[in-house]
C-alpha positions as YAML, in Angstrom:
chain: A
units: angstrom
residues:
- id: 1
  name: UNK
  ca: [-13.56, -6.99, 18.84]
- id: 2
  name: UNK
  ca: [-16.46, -5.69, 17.13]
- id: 3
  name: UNK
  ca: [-17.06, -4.73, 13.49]
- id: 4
  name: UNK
  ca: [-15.52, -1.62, 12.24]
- id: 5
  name: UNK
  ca: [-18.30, 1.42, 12.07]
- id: 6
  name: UNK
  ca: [-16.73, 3.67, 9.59]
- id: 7
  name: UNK
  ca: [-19.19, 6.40, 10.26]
- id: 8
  name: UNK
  ca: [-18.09, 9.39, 13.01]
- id: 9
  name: UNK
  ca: [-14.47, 9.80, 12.13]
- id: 10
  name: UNK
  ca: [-11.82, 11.06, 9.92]
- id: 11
  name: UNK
  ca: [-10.13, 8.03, 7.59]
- id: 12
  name: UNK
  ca: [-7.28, 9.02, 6.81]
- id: 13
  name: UNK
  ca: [-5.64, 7.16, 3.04]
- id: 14
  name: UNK
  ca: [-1.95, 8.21, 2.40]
- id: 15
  name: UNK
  ca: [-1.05, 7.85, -1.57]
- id: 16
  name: UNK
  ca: [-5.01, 8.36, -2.69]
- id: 17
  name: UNK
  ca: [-4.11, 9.59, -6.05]
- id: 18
  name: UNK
  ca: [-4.25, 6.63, -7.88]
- id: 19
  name: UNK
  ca: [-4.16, 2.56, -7.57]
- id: 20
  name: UNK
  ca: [-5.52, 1.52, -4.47]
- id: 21
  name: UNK
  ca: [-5.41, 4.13, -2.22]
- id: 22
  name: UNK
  ca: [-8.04, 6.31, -4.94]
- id: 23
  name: UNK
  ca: [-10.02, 3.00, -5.11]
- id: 24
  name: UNK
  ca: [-10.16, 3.13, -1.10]
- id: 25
  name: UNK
  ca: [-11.13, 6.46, -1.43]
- id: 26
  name: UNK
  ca: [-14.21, 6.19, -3.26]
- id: 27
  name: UNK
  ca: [-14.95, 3.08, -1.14]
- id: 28
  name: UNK
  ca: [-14.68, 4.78, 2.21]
- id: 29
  name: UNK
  ca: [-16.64, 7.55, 0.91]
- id: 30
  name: UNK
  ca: [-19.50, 5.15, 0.00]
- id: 31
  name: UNK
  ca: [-19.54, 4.03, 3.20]
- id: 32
  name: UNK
  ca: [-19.85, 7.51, 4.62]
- id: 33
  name: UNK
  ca: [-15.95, 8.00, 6.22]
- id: 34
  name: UNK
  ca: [-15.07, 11.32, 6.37]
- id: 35
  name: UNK
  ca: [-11.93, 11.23, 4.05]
- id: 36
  name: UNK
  ca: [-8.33, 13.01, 4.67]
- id: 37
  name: UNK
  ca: [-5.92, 12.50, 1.83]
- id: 38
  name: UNK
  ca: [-2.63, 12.70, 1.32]
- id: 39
  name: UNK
  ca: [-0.58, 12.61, -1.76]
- id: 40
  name: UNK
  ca: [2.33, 14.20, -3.82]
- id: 41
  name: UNK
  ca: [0.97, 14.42, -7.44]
- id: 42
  name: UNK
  ca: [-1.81, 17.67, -6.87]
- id: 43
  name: UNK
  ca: [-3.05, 17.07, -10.02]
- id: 44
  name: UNK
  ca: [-4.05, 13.34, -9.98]
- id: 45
  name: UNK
  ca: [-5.39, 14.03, -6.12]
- id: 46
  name: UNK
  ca: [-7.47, 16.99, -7.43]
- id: 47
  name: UNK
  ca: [-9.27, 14.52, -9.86]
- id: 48
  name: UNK
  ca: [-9.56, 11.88, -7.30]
- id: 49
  name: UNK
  ca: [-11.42, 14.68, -4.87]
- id: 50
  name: UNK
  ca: [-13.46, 16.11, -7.94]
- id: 51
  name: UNK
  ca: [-15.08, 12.62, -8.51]
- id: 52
  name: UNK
  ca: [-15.59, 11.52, -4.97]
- id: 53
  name: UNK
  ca: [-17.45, 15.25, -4.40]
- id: 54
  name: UNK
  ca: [-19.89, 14.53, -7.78]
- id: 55
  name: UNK
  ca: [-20.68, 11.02, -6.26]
- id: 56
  name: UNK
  ca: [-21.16, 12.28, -2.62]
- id: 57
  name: UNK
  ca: [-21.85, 15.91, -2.51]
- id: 58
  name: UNK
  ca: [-22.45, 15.60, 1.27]
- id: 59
  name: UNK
  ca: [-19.07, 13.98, 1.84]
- id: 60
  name: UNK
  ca: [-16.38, 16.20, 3.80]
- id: 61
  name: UNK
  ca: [-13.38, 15.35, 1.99]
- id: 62
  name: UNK
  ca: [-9.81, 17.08, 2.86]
- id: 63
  name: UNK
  ca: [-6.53, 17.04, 1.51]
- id: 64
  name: UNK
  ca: [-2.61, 17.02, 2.53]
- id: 65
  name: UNK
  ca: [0.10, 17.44, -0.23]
- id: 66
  name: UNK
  ca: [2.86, 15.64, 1.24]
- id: 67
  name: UNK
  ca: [6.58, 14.23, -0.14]
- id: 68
  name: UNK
  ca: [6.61, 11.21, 2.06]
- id: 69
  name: UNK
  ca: [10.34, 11.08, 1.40]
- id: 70
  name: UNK
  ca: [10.99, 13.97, 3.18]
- id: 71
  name: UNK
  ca: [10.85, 13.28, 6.43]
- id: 72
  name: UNK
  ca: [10.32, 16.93, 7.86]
- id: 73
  name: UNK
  ca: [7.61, 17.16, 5.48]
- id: 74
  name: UNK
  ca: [5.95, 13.50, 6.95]
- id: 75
  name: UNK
  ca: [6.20, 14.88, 10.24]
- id: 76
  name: UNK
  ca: [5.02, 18.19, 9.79]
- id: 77
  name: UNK
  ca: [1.86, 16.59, 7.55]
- id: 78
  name: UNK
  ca: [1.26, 14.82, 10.58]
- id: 79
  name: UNK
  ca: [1.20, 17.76, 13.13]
- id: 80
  name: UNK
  ca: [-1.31, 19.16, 11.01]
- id: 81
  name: UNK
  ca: [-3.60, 16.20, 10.84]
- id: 82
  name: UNK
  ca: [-4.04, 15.68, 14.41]
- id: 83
  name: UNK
  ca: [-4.64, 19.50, 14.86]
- id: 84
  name: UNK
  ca: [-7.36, 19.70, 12.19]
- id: 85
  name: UNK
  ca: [-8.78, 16.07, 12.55]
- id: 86
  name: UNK
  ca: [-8.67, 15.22, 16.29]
- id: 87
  name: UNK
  ca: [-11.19, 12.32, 15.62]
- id: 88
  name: UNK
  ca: [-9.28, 9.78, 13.50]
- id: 89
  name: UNK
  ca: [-10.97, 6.20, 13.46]
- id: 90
  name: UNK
  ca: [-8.63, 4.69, 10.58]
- id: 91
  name: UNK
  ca: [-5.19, 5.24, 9.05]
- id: 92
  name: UNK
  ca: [-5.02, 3.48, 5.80]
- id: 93
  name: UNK
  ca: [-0.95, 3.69, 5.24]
- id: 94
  name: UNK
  ca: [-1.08, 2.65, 1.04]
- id: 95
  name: UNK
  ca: [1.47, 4.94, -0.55]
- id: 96
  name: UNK
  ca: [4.33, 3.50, -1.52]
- id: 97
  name: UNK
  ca: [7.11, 3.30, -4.01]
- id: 98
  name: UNK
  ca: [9.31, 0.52, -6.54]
- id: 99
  name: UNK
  ca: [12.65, 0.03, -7.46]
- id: 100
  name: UNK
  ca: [13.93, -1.93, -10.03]
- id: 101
  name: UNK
  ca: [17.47, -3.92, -9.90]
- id: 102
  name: UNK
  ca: [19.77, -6.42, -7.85]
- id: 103
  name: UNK
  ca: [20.96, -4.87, -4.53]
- id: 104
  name: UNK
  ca: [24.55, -4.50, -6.90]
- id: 105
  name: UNK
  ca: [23.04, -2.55, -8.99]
- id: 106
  name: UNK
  ca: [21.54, 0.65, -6.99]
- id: 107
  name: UNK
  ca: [23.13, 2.85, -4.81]
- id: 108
  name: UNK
  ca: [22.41, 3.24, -1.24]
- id: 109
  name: UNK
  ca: [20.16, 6.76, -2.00]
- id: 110
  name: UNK
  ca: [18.31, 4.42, -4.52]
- id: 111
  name: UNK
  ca: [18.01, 1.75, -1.26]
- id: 112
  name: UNK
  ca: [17.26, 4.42, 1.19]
- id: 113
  name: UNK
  ca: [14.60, 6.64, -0.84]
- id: 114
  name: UNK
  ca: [12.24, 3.19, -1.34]
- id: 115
  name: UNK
  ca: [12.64, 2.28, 2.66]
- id: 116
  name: UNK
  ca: [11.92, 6.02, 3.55]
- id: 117
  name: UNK
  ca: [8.69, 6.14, 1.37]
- id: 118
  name: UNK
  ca: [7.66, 2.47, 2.40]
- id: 119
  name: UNK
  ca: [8.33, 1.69, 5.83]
- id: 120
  name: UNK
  ca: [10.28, 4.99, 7.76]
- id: 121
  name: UNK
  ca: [6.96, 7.18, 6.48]
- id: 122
  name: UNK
  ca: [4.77, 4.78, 7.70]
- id: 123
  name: UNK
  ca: [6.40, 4.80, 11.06]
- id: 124
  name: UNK
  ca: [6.48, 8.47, 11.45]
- id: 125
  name: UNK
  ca: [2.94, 8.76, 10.57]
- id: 126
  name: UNK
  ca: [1.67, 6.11, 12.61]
- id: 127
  name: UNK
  ca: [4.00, 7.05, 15.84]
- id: 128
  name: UNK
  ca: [2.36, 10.43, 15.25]
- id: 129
  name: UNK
  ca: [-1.12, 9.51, 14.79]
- id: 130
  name: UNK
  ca: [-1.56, 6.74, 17.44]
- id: 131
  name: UNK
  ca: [-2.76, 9.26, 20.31]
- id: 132
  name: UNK
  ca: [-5.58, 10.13, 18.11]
- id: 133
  name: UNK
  ca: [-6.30, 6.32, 17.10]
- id: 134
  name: UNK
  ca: [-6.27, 5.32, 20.52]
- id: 135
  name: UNK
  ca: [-8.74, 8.28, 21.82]
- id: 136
  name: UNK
  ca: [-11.45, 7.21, 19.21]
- id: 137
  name: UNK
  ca: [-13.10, 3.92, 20.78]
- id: 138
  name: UNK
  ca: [-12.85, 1.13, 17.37]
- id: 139
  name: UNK
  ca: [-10.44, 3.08, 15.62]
- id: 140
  name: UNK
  ca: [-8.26, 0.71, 12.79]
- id: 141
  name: UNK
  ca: [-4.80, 0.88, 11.41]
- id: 142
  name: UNK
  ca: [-3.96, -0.75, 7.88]
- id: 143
  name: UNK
  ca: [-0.35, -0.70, 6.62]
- id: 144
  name: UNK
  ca: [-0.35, -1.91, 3.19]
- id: 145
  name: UNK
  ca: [2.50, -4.08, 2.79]
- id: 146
  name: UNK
  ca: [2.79, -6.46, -0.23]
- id: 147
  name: UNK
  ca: [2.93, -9.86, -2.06]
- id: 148
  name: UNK
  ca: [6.85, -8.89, -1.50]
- id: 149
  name: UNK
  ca: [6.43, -8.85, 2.32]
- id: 150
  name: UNK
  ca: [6.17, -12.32, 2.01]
- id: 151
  name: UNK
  ca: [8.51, -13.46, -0.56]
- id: 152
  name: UNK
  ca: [11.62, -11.49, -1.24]
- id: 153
  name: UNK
  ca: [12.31, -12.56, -5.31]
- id: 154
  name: UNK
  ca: [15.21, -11.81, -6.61]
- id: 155
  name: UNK
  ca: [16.16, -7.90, -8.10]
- id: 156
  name: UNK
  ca: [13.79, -6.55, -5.25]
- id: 157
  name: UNK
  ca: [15.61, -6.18, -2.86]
- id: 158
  name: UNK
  ca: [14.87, -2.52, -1.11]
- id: 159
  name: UNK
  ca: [11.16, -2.91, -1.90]
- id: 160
  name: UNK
  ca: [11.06, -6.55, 0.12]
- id: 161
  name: UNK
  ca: [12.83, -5.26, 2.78]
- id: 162
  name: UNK
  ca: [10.85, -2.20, 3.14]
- id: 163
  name: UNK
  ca: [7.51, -4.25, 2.75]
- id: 164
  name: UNK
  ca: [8.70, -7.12, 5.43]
- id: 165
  name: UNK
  ca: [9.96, -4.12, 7.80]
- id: 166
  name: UNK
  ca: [6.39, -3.36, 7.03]
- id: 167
  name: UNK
  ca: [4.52, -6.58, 7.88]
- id: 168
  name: UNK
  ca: [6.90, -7.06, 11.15]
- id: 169
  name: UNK
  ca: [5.75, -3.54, 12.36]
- id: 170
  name: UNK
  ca: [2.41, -4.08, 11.60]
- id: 171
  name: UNK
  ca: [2.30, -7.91, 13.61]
- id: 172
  name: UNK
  ca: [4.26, -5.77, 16.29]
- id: 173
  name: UNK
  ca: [1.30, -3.42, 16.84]
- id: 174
  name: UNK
  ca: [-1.20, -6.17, 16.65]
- id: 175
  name: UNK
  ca: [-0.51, -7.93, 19.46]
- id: 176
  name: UNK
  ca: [0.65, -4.29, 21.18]
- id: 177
  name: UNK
  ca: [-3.04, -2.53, 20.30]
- id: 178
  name: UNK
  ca: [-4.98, -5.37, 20.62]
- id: 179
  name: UNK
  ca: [-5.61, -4.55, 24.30]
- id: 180
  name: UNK
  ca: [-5.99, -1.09, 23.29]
- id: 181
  name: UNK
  ca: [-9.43, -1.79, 21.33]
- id: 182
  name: UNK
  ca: [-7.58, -0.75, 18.17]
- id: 183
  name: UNK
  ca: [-7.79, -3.27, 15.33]
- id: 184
  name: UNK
  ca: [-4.39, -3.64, 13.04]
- id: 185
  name: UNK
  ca: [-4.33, -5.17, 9.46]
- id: 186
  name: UNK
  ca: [-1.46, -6.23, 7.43]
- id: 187
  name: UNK
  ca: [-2.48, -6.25, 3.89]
- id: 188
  name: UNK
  ca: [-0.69, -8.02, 1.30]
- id: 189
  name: UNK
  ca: [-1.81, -7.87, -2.37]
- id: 190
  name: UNK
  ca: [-1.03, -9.68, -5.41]
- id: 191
  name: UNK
  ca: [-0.93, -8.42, -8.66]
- id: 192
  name: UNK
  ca: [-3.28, -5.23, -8.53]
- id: 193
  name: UNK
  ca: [-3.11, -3.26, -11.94]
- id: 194
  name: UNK
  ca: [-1.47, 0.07, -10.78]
- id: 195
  name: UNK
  ca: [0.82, 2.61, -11.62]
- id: 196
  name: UNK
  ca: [3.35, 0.86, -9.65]
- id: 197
  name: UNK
  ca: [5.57, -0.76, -12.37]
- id: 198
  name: UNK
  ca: [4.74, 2.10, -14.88]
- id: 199
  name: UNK
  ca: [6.35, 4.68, -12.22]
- id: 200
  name: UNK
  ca: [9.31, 2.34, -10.84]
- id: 201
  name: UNK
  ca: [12.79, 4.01, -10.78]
- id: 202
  name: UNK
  ca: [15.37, 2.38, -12.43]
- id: 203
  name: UNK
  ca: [18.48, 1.11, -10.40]
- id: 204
  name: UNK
  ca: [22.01, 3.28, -11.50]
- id: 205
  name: UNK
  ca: [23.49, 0.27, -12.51]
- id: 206
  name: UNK
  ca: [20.63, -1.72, -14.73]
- id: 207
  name: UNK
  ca: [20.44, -1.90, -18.15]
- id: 208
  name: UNK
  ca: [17.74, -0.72, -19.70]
- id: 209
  name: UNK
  ca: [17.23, -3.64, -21.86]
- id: 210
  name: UNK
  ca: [17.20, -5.98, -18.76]
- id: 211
  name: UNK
  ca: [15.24, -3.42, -17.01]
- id: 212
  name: UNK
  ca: [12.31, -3.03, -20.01]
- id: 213
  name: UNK
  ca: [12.05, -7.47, -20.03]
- id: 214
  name: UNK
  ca: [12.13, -7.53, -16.18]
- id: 215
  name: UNK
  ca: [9.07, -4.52, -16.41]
- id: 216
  name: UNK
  ca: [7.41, -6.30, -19.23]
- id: 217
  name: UNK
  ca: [7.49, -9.18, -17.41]
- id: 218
  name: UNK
  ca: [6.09, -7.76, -14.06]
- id: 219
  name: UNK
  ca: [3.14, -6.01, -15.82]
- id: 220
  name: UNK
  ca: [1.40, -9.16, -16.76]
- id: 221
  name: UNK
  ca: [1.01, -10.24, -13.36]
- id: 222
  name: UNK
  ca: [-0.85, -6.79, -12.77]
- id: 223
  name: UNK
  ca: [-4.59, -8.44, -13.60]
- id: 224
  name: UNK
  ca: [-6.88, -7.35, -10.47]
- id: 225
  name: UNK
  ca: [-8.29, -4.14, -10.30]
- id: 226
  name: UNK
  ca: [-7.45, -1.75, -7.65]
- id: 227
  name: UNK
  ca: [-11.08, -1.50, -6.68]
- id: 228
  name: UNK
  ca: [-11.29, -5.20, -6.23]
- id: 229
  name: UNK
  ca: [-8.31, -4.81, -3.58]
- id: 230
  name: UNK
  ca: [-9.82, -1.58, -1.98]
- id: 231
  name: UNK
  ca: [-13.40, -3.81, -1.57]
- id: 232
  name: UNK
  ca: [-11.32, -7.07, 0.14]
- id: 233
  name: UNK
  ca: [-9.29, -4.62, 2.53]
- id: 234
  name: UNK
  ca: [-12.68, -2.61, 3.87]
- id: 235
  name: UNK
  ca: [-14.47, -5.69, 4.33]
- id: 236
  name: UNK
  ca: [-11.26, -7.02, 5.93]
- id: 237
  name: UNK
  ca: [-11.52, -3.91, 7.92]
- id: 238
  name: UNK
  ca: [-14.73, -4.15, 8.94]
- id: 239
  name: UNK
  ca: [-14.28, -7.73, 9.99]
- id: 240
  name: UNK
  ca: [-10.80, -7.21, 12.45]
- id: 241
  name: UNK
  ca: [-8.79, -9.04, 9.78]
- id: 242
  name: UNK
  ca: [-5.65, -9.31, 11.33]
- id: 243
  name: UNK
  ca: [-4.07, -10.49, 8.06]
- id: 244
  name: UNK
  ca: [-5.57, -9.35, 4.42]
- id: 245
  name: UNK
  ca: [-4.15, -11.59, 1.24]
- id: 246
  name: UNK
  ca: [-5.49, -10.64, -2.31]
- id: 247
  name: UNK
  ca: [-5.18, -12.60, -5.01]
- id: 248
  name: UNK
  ca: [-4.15, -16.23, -5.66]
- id: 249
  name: UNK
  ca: [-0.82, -14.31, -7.13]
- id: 250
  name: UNK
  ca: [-0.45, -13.79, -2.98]
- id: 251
  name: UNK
  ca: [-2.18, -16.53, -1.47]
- id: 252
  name: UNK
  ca: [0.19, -19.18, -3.77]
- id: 253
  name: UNK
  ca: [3.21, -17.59, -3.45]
- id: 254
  name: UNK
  ca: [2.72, -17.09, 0.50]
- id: 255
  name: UNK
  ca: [2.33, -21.14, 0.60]
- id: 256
  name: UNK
  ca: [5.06, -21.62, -1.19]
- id: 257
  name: UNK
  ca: [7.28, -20.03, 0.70]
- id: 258
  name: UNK
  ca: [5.56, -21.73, 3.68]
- id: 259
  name: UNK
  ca: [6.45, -24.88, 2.71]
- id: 260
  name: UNK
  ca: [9.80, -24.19, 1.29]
- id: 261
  name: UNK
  ca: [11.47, -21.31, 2.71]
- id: 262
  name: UNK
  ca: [14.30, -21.25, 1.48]
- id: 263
  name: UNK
  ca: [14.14, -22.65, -2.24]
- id: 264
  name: UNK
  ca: [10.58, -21.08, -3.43]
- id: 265
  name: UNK
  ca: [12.75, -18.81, -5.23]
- id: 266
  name: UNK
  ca: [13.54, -21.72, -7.85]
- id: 267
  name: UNK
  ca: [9.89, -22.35, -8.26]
- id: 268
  name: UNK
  ca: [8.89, -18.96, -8.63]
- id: 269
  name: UNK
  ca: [11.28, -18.27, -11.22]
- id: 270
  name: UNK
  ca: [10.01, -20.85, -13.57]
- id: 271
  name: UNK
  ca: [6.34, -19.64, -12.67]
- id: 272
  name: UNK
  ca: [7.67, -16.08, -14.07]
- id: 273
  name: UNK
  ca: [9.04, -17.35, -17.43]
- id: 274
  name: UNK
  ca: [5.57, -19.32, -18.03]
- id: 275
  name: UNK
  ca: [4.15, -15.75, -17.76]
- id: 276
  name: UNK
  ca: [6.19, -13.99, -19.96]
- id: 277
  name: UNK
  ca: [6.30, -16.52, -22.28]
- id: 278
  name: UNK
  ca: [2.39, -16.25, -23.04]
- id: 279
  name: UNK
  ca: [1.00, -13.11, -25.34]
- id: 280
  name: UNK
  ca: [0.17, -9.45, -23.49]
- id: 281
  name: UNK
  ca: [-3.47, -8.47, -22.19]
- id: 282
  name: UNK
  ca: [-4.95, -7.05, -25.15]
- id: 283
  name: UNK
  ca: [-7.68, -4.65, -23.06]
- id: 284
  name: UNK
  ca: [-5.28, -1.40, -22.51]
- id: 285
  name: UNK
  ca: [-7.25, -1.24, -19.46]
- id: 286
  name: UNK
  ca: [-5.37, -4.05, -17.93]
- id: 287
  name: UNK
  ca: [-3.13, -2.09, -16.59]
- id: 288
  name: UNK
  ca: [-3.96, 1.33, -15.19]
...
């Protein structure tokens, strides 16, 4: 399969208000995609667009407010995109959602909400969007999945399963597409500093102590910047990369659980107390 051309169609980035999906924003636009993107917070995506318009005042850039949990809404976005944007050469499927607490501790709603944001949006989306994919020769799909599509630790429980229902789907259409000219990457990053611990819900049934340590905790693992990740995934793009891993904080983790399946959790645990033990980042930055 040859390299990705990014000029000549629409790229479409779902949750490019902030963290990574922003970041692959401003690097698609750099690399002259036209840019459709879709987001709930209208004030965050209205910076994001104001930005990417000073930089590249030639750059046709369009936007979709969209509740991803709503499923109506998801489907109804996506009517709407393949009317306006026939000519779609990549889906970038990034937005995505936390929640914190054991599986006893949040209710099915708090289970269900994460998997329909994570993996049942990403479905609808793609199911609707794969006519136009497939009628634009070298088009890409990217489902953002995560370092928790590979390990499963413990008090995730809905976001691992949404992100492995993720990473299945996404091998799934690999090997279906492949024929298809269509290129399909699985992207699993580490610990990118986003919003995504900052904006977590909170289980019905944690503590608030436990849930503030287990957060505090989390954070410092949050060290590479979201346009580092955006940068790995478009040149994984560009290359076919079936499979896109970002960090050591993914790359050691997925080993792990390579070579022990079924007791990295014991391993990882200790891993996780060595971090909180040591001090916080000092640069307020660290985190965004």
């Amino acid at each position: 399969m040859r390299d990705f051309v990014f000029l000549g169609g629409a790229a479409v980035v779902t949750g490019a208000a902030s963290g990574i999906g922003e970041a692959l924003a401003h690097g698609l636009a750099r690399r002259g995609a036209e840019l459709v993107l879709l987001d709930r917070d209208a004030q965050r995506l209205d910076t994001v667009v104001a930005a990417i318009r000073a930089a590249h005042p030639d750059r046709r850039v369009d936007t979709h407010l969209v509740d991803l949990a709503d499923p109506d809404a998801t489907d109804r976005a996506a009517a709407e995109l393949r009317a306006r944007h026939p000519r779609i050469r990549l889906l970038v499927n990034n937005a995505g959602v936390a929640l914190g607490g054991r599986f006893d501790q949040v209710t099915l709603d708090e289970f269900e909400w994460v998997v329909d944001i994570n993996f049942r949006a990403v479905v609808r989306l793609t199911h609707a969007l794969l006519p136009a994919l497939k009628a634009e020769p070298g088009a890409h799909l990217v489902n953002i999945s995560s370092l928790f599509g590979l390990i499963a630790p413990a008090g995730q429980a809905a976001y691992a399963a949404s992100k492995f229902a993720v990473r299945g789907f996404t091998e799934a259409l690999r090997h279906e597409l492949v024929d298809e000219g269509i290129g399909v990457t699985s992207v699993h990053p580490g610990g990118i500093a986003t919003r995504i611990a900052a904006s977590a819900r909170i289980g019905s049934g944690v503590p608030i102590p436990e849930y503030e340590a287990g957060r505090r905790q989390f954070e410092k693992l949050l060290s590479i910047p979201p346009a580092t990740a955006a940068e790995i995934i478009l040149r994984g793009v560009t290359r076919r990369r079936g499979r896109v891993l970002i960090g050591w904080s993914a790359k050691l983790p997925d080993l792990l659980a390579r070579l022990a399946p079924a007791s990295y959790g014991r391993v990882l645990a200790v891993g996780l107390n060595r971090t909180a033990a040591r001090p916080a980042p000092a640069d307020p930055a660290a985190v965004d």
